[in-house]
C-alpha positions as CSV (number, residue, x, y, z in Angstrom):
1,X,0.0,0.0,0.0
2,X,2.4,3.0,-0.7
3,X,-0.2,5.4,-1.1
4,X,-0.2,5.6,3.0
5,X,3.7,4.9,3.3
6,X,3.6,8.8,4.1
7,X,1.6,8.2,7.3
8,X,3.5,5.0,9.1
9,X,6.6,6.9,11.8
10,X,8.6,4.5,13.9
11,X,8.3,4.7,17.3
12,X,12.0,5.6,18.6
13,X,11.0,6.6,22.0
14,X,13.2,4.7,24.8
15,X,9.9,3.5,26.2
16,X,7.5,0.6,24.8
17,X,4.8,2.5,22.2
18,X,1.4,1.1,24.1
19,X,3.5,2.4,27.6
20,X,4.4,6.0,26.4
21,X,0.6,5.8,25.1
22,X,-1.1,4.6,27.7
23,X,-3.0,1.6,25.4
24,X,-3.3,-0.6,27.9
25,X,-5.8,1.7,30.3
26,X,-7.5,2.9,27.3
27,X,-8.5,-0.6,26.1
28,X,-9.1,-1.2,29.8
29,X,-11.6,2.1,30.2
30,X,-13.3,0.9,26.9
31,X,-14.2,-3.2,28.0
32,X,-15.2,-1.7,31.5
33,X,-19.0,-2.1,31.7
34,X,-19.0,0.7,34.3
35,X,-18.7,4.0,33.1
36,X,-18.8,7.1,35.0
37,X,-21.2,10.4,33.9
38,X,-19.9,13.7,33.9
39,X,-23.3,13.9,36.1
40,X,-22.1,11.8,39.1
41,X,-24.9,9.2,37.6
42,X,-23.2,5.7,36.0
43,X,-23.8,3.4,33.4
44,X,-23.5,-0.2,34.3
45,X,-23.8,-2.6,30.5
46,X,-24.6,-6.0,30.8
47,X,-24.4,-8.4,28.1
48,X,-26.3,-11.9,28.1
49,X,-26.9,-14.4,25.1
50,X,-30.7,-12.8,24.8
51,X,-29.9,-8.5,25.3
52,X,-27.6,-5.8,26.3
53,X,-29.1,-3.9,29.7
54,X,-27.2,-0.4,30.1
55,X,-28.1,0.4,34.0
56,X,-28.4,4.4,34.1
57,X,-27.4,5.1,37.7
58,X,-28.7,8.5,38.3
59,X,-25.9,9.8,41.1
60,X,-26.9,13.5,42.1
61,X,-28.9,14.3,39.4
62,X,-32.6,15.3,39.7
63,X,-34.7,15.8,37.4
64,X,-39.0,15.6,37.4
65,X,-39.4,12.3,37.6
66,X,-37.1,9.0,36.9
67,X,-37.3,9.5,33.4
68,X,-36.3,13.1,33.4
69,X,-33.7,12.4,35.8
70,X,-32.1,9.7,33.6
71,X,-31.9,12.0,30.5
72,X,-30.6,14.9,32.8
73,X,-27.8,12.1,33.8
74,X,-27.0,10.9,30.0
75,X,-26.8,14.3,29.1
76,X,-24.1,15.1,31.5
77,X,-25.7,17.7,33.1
78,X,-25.4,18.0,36.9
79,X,-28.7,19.6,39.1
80,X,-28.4,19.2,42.5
């Protein structure tokens, strides 16, 4: 493929590339089926064979009702 030859670099850093880049917490963060809202709510995501459940853990965030307080949480935006 030459026509990307242009964007490959070697990595000549004294350290090993997915240490320097900090790949191995990012893949981490991204397989953890918790994830934290900007909120203080949470997301927990549960696979099974039959569905994927996402788990929206509302924190501090209030809204009018559940609903409402679930979209305030996705959102990111924090009422307390």
């Amino acid at each position: 493929m030459p026509d990307v030859t242009g964007l490959l670099h070697a990595h000549v850093d004294r350290h090993p590339l997915f240490e320097a880049l900090d790949v191995d917490e990012k893949i981490d963060a991204a397989i953890d089926p918790y994830v934290d809202l900007p909120s203080g709510g949470s997301l927990i995501i549960s696979e099974t064979p039959a569905l994927t459940a996402i788990d929206v853990n509302t924190g501090s965030t209030e809204g009018s009702g559940r609903e409402q307080s679930a979209v305030k949480a996705n959102e990111g935006e924090l009422y307390t």
